[in-house]
C-alpha positions as CSV (number, residue, x, y, z in Angstrom):
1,X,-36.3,-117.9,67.4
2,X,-36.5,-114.4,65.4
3,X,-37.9,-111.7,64.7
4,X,-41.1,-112.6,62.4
5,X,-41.3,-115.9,64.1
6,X,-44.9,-117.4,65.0
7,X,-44.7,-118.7,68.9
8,X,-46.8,-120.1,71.4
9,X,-46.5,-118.3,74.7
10,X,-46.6,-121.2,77.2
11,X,-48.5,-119.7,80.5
12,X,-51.4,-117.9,78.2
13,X,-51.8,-119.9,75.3
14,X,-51.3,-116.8,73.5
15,X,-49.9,-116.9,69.8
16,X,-47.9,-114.5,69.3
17,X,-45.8,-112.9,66.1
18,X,-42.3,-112.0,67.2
19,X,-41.3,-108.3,67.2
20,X,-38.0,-109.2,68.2
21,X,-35.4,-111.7,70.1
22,X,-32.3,-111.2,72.6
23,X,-31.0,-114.0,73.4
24,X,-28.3,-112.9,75.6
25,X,-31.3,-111.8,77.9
26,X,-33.2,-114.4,76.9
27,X,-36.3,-112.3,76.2
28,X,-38.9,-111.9,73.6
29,X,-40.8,-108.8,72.9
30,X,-43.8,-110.0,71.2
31,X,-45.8,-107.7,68.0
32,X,-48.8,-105.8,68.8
33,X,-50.2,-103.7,71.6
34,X,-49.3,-102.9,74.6
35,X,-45.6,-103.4,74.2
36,X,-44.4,-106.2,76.6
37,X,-41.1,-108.6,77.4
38,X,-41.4,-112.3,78.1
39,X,-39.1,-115.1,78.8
40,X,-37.9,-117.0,75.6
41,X,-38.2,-120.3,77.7
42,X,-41.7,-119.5,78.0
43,X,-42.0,-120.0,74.3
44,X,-42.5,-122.4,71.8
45,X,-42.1,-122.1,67.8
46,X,-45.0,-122.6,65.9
47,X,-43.7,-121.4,62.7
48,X,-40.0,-119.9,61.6
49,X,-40.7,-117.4,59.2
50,X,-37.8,-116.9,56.4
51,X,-34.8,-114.5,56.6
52,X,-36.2,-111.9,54.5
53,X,-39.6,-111.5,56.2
54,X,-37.4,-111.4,59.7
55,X,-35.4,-108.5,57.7
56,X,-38.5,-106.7,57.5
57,X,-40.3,-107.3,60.9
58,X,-37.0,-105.4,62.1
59,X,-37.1,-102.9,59.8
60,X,-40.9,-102.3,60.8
61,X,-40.1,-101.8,64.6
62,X,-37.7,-99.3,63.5
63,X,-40.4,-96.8,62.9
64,X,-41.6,-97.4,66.3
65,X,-40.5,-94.6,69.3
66,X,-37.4,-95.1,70.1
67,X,-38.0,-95.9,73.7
68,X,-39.8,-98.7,72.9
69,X,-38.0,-102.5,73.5
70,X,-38.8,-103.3,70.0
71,X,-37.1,-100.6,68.1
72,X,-34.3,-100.7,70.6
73,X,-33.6,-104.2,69.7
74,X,-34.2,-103.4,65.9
75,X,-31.3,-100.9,66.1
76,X,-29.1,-103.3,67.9
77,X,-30.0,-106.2,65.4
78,X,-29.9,-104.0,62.4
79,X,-28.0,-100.9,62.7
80,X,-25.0,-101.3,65.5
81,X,-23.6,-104.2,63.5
82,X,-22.9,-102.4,60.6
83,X,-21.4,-99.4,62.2
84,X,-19.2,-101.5,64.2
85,X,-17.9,-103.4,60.9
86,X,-16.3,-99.7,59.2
């Protein structure tokens, strides 16, 4: 799973667009309002959506404040790798 990804969350039934993934955590931080963490294994893909659009979902969540989960794992997904490759 990604970031841009359609899921079904298991113990609501909810569908859900993906704001974000950690998979060391194993946590998803679903799009929308009110901003809110959930369990990857409480998810199942219902669509993978392609590298670009999971480029821009990221890049979206960037403009977000920067306390929120989602841009803090946009920065960590986007930005920290390429200042650790100079």
């Amino acid at each position: 799973m990604k970031a841009g990804d359609d899921v079904k969350h298991i113990p609501t039934g909810e569908e859900w667009v993906l704001a974000g993934v950690d998979t060391k955590r194993g946590e998803v931080y679903p799009a929308g309002w009110p901003e809110s963490i959930a369990d990857i294994k409480d998810c199942e893909l219902i669509l993978s959506c392609s590298d670009k659009e999971s480029l821009e979902t990221l890049r979206q969540c960037l403009s977000l404040r920067p306390s929120d989960v989602r841009h803090i794992n946009a920065v960590r997904e986007m930005l920290l790798p390429a200042y650790f490759k100079r």
